[in-house]
C-alpha positions in Angstrom: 119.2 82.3 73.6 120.1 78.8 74.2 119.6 74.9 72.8 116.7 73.2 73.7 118.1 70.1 75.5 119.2 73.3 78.1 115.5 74.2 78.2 114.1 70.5 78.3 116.8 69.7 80.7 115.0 67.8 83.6 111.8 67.3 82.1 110.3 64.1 81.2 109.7 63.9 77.9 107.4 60.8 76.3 107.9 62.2 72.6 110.7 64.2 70.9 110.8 64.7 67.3 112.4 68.1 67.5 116.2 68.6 66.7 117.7 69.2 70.5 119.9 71.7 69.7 117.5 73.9 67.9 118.3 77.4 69.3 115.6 79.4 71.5 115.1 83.0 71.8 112.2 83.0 74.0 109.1 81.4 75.5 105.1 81.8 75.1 101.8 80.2 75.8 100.4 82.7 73.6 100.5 82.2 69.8 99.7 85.3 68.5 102.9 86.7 71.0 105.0 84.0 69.2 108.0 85.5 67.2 111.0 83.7 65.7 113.2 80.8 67.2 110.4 80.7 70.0 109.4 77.9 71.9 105.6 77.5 72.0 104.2 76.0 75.2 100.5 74.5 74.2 99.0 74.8 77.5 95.3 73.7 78.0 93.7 76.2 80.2 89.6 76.5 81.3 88.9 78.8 78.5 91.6 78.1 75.8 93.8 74.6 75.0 97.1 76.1 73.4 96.9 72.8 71.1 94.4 74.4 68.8 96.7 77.4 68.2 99.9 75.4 67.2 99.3 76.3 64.0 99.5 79.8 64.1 102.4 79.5 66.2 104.6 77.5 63.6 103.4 80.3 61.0 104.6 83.3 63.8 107.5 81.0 63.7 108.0 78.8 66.6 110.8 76.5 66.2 109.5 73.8 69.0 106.5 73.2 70.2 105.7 71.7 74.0 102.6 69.7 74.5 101.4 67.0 76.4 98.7 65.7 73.4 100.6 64.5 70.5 98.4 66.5 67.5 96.7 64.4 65.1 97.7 66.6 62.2 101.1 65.2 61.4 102.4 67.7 59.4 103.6 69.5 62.4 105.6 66.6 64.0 109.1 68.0 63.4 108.2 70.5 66.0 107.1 68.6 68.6 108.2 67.6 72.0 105.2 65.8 73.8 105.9 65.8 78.0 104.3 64.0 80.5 103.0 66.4 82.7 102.5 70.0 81.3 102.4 72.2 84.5 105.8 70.4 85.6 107.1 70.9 82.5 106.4 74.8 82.2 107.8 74.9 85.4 111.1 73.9 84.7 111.3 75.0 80.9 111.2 78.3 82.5 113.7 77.6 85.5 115.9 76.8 82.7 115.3 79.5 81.0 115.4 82.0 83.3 117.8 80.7 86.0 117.7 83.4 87.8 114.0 82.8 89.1 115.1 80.5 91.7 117.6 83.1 93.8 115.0 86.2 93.7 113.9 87.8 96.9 110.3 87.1 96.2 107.5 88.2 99.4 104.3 86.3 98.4 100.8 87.9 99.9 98.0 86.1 99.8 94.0 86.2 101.4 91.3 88.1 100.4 91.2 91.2 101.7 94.4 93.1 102.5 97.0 92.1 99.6 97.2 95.2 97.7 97.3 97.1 100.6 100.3 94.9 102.4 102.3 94.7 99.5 102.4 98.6 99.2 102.8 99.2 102.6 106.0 96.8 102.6 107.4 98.1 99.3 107.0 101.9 101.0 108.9 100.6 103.6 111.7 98.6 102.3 112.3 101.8 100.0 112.3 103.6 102.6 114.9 101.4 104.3 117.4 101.9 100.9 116.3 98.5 99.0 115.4 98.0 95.4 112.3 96.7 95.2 109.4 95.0 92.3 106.3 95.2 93.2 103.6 92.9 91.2 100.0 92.7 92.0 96.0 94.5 91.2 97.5 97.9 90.7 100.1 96.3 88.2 103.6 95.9 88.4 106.8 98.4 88.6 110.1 99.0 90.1 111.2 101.6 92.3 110.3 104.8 91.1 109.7 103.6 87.7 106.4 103.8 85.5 103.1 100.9 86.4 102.3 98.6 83.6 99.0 97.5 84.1 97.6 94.0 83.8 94.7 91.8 83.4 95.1 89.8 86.1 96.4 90.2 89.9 99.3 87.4 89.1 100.0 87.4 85.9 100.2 83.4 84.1 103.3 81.7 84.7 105.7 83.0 80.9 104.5 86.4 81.9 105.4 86.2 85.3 108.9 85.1 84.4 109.2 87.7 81.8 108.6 90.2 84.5 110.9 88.9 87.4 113.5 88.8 84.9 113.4 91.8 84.0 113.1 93.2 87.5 116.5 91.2 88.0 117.7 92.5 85.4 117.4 96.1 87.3 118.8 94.7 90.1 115.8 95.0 92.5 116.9 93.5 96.1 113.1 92.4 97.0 109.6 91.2 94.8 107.0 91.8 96.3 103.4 90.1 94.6 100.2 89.7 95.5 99.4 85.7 94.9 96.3 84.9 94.2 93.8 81.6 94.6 93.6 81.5 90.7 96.9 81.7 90.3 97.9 79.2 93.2 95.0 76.2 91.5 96.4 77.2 88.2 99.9 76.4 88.9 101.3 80.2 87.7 103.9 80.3 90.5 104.9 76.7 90.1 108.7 78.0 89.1 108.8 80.0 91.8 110.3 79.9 95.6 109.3 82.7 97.7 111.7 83.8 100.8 108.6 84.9 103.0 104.8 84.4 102.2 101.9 86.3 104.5 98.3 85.6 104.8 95.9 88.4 105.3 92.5 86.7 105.8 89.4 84.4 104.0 86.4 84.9 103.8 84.0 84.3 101.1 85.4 85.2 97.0 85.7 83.9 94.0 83.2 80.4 94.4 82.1 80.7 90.6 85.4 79.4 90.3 86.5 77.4 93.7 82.9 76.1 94.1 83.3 75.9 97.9 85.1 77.3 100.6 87.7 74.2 101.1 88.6 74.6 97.6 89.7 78.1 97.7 91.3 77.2 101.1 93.3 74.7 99.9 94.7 77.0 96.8 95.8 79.7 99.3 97.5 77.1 101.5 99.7 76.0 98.1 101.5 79.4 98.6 102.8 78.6 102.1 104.0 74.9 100.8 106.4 77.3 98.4 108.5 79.3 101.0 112.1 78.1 100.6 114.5 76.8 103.5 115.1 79.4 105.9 112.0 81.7 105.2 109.3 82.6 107.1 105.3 81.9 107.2 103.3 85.5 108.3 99.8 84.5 109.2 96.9 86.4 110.9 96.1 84.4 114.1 92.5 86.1 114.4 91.3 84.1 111.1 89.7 81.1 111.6 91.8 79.0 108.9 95.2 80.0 111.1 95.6 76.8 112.3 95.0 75.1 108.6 97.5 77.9 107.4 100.2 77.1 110.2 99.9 73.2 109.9 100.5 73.6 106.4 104.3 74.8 106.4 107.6 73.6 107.6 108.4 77.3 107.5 109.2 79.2 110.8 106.1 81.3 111.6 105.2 84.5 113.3 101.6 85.2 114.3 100.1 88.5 114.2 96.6 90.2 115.1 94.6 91.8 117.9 94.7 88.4 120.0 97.4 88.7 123.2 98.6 85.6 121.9 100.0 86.7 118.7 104.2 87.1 118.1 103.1 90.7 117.1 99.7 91.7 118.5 98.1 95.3 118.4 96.6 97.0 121.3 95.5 100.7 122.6 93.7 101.8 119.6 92.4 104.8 118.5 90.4 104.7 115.3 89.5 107.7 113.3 88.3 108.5 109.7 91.5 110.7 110.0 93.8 107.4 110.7 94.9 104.9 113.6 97.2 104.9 116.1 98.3 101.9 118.2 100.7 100.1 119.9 102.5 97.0 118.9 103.6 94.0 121.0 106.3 92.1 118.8 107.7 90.0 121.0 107.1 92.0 124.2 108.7 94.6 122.8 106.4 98.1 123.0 106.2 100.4 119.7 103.7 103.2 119.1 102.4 103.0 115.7 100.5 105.8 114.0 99.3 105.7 110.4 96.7 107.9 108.4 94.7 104.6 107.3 91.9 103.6 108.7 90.1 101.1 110.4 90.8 97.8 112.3 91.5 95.8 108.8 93.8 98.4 108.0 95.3 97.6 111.7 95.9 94.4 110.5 97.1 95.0 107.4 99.9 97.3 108.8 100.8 94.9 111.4 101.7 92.2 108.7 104.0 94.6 106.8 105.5 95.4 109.9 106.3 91.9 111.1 107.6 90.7 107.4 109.6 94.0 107.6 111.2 93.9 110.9 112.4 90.0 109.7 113.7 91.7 106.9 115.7 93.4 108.9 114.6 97.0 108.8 115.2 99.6 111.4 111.9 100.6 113.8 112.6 103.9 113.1 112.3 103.4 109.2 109.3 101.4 110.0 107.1 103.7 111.9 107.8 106.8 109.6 107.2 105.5 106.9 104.0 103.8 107.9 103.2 107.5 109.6 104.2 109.2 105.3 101.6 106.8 103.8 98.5 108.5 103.1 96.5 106.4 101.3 96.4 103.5 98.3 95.1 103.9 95.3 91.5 102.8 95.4 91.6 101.9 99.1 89.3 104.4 100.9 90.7 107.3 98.7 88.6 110.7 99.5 86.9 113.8 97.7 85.6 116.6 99.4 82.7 118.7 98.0 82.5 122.0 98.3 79.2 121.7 100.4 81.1 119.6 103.0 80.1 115.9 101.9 82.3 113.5 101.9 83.0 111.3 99.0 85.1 107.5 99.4 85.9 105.5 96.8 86.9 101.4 97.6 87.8 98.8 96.0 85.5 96.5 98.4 83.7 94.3 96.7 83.5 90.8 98.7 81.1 90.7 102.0 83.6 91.0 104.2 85.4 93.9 102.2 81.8 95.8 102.7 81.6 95.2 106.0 84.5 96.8 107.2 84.3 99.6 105.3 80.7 100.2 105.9 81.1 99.9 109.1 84.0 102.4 109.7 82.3 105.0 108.1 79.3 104.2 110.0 81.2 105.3 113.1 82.9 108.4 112.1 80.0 110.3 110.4 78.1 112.9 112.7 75.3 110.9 113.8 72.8 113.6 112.0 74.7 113.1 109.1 73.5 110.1 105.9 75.9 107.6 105.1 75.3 106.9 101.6 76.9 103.3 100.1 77.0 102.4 96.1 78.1 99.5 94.9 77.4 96.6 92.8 78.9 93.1 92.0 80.6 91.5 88.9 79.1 89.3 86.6 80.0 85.9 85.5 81.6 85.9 89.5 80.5 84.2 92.6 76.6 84.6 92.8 75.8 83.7 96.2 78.0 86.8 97.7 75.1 89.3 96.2 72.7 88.9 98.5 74.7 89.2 101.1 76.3 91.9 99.9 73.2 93.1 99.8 72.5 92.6 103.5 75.2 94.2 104.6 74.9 97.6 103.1 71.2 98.1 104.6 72.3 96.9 107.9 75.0 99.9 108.1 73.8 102.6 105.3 71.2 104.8 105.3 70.9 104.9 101.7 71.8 102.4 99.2 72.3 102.2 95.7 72.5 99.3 93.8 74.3 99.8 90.7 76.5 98.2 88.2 80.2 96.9 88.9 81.9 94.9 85.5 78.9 93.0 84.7 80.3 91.2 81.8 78.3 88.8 80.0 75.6 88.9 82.1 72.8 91.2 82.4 73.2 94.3 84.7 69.5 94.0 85.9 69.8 90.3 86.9 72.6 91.4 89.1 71.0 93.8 90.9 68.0 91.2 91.0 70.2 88.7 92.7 71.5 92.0 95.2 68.1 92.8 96.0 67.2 89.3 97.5 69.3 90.3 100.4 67.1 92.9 101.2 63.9 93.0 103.0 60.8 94.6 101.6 60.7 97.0 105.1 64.5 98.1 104.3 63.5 98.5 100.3 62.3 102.3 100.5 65.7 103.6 101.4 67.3 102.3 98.4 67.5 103.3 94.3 68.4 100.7 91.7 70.1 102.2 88.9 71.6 99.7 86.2 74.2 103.0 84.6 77.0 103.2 86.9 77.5 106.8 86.2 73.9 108.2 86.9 74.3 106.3 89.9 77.1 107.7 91.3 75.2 111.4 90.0 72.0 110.4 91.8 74.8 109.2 95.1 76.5 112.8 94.8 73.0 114.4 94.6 71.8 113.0 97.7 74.3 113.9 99.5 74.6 117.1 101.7 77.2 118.7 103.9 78.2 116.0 106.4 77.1 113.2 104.9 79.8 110.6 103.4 79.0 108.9 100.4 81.0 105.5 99.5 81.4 104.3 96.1 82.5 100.4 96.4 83.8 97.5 94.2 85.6 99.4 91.4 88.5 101.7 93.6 91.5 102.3 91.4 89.9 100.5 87.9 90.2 102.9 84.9 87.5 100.8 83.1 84.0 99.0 83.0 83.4 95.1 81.4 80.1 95.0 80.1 79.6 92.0 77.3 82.6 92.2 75.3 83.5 95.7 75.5 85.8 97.3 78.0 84.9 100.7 78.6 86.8 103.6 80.4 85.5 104.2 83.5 87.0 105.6 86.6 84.8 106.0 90.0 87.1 108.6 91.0 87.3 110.9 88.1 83.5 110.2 87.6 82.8 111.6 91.4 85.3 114.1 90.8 83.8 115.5 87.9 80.2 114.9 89.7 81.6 117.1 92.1 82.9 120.0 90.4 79.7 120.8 88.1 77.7 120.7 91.8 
């Protein structure tokens, strides 16, 4: 608890007619989370402007209210502290607050592809080396060892986030390690944050519904690397073509990584199986053998990140290697079923072009060559329309039978998807593939086709527990589906 001149301290404030030392025993943007003595942070968002819910948060029991509009009802003036600029504001009310924030070991991952993935791979590892660690990010956050608590987004809006790192503090975790997302970087979430190392995975093409082009969503993934405090460290994948943007962008020391011979830690000798990869790694000239059960060359880069950001942090090679060798898989990410007829059975949580590419593309290689490789997948509504034709594309051009299905279609109609998929597709290619709007019979009809041999991938969804269709959210799990699927066949 504390006053709120503490809390405003720093801020610049055009309006006060709140009492300053009117105590505080919390913080939220959302009013129906208010409780009493809170503080009540009227942010105006692209959906929702927190200055239409002031009310019910003076009836929840706020005791201040922070805005940047001055309300035109009067009758809730006492309350008010009107700032000049909201998203600085929020910011420092919750440095304030939370004082704490500014000293955590936070590890920021951003790109497109590859974040969940990295950030598991270095929590695995930094466990593995004897440190504490928070992870926060699409599978939801935890500490070591301790329960997930899912959540609706991949980074969580800037009073949650806080609440969270706090509390990960308060369990004395030595690292934080969070996916950071484009939405989250344009939306100023991790504005109260400083992060000790930040990596970049890769772009390619996500999330324009929102970003409109790709210079937009560039520029949000840069903000991250503007954030790393003194002393920490840039990781960025020299083998993207927005490296150079990414490097010009920080003051931070940087360390390059990829498959190019130029990179500070650079990958070479591989072998590539459906059963793993094995390499070896040139970090700084020096030789190590890696060998790891995931597979693929974007899983080669994603494991060549971890390592780098891991080594800096000052973990032993032995450490590293093991326990890169003890993953298996994660969760979502090219997790496997095996029929009792001998098909094989993937579920992924690709579900951007680029994502579909690569994982098309590696099963494509390791089937028998007699043997079908079946893809399903489908996109999300009320999300970047111009990715489904070419998602479209892409699944022909490596499958030899696709199903066009249902992903979270949301608001919009499940057939208009698929009509907007289907465009990628030419009429030659059009006999080797089913359109079925129920995500379920889908996967049936994709488990049907499939004999002993064949691999079937089911893409977009991976570790998801649900389904978004109009305003109902409906349990739904690819994997228990397929699993199921499996057993009565």
């Amino acid at each position: 608890m504390k006053k709120l001149k503490n809390i405003l301290n720093g801020i610049r404030i055009k309006d006060s007619y709140c009492s300053e030392d009117t105590m505080i025993r919390g913080i939220e943007t959302n009013s129906k989370k208010v409780k009493k003595g809170y503080l009540f942070i009227a942010v105006k968002g692209s959906f929702f402007d927190g200055n239409d819910y002031i009310a019910e948060a003076i009836s929840n029991g706020a005791a201040a209210i922070l805005t940047q509009e001055k309300p035109k009802n009067v009758q809730y003036v006492d309350h008010l502290v009107v700032v000049e600029n909201m998203h600085s504001a929020l910011a420092k009310v919750l440095n304030n607050f939370y004082p704490s924030l500014v000293k955590a070991n936070i590890i920021g991952v951003t790109g497109t592809n590859g974040k969940t993935t990295v950030t598991f791979l270095l929590k695995s590892i930094l466990e593995k080396s004897n440190y504490k660690c928070g992870i926060i990010g699409t599978l939801g956050w935890k500490i070591s060892n301790g329960r997930i608590n899912e959540m609706r987004n991949t980074t969580p809006g800037a009073v949650e986030l806080a609440k969270i790192i706090n509390a990960m503090l308060i369990k004395k975790v030595d690292y934080i390690i969070m996916e950071v997302s484009s939405h989250a970087l344009s939306q100023n979430r991790v504005k109260h944050l400083n992060f000790k190392a930040a990596i970049f995975t890769n772009l390619s093409q996500d999330h324009l519904d929102y970003h409109k082009n790709m210079n937009n969503y560039l520029e949000s993934k840069k903000q991250l690397f503007k954030k790393i405090r003194n002393g920490g460290l840039a990781i960025l994948n020299i083998d993207d073509a927005s490296y150079g943007s990414f490097r010009q962008t920080t003051k931070s020391r940087c360390i390059s990584y990829g498959l190019s011979k130029n990179a500070d830690c650079s990958a070479s000798d591989l072998t590539l199986s459906i059963k793993g990869s094995a390499f070896t790694v040139n970090h700084f000239k020096k030789l190590i053998r890696i060998e790891s059960k995931l597979s693929g060359v974007h899983n080669v880069y994603n494991i060549l990140a971890a390592f780098s950001c891991s080594l800096e942090l000052k973990c032993k090679i032995d450490v590293i290697k093991s326990s890169l060798y003890d993953i298996k898989n994660v969760p979502g990410r090219l997790e496997k079923l095996k029929g009792k007829n001998g098909e094989y059975i993937y579920i992924d949580y690709a579900h951007t072009p680029d994502a579909l590419k690569n994982v098309t593309s590696l099963l494509s290689t390791v089937k028998k060559a007699e043997s079908k490789l079946i893809c399903l997948f489908g996109c999300g509504g009320d999300r970047d329309k111009k990715k489904r034709p070419k998602m479209g594309k892409i699944a022909v051009a490596a499958c030899d039978i696709v199903i066009v299905s249902s992903d979270n279609p949301r608001s919009e109609d499940a057939g208009d998807i698929i009509n907007d998929i289907k465009k990628g597709i030419k009429r030659s290619e059009l006999k080797k593939c089913y359109f079925i709007k129920d995500r379920l019979r889908a996967i049936r009809k994709a488990i049907k086709l499939a004999n002993a041999g064949d691999v079937v991938l089911i893409a977009g969804k991976g570790h998801e527990k649900y389904q978004v269709i109009k305003d109902r959210i409906i349990p739904f799990s690819d994997y228990n589906v397929a699993r199921k699927i499996l057993n009565e066949k």
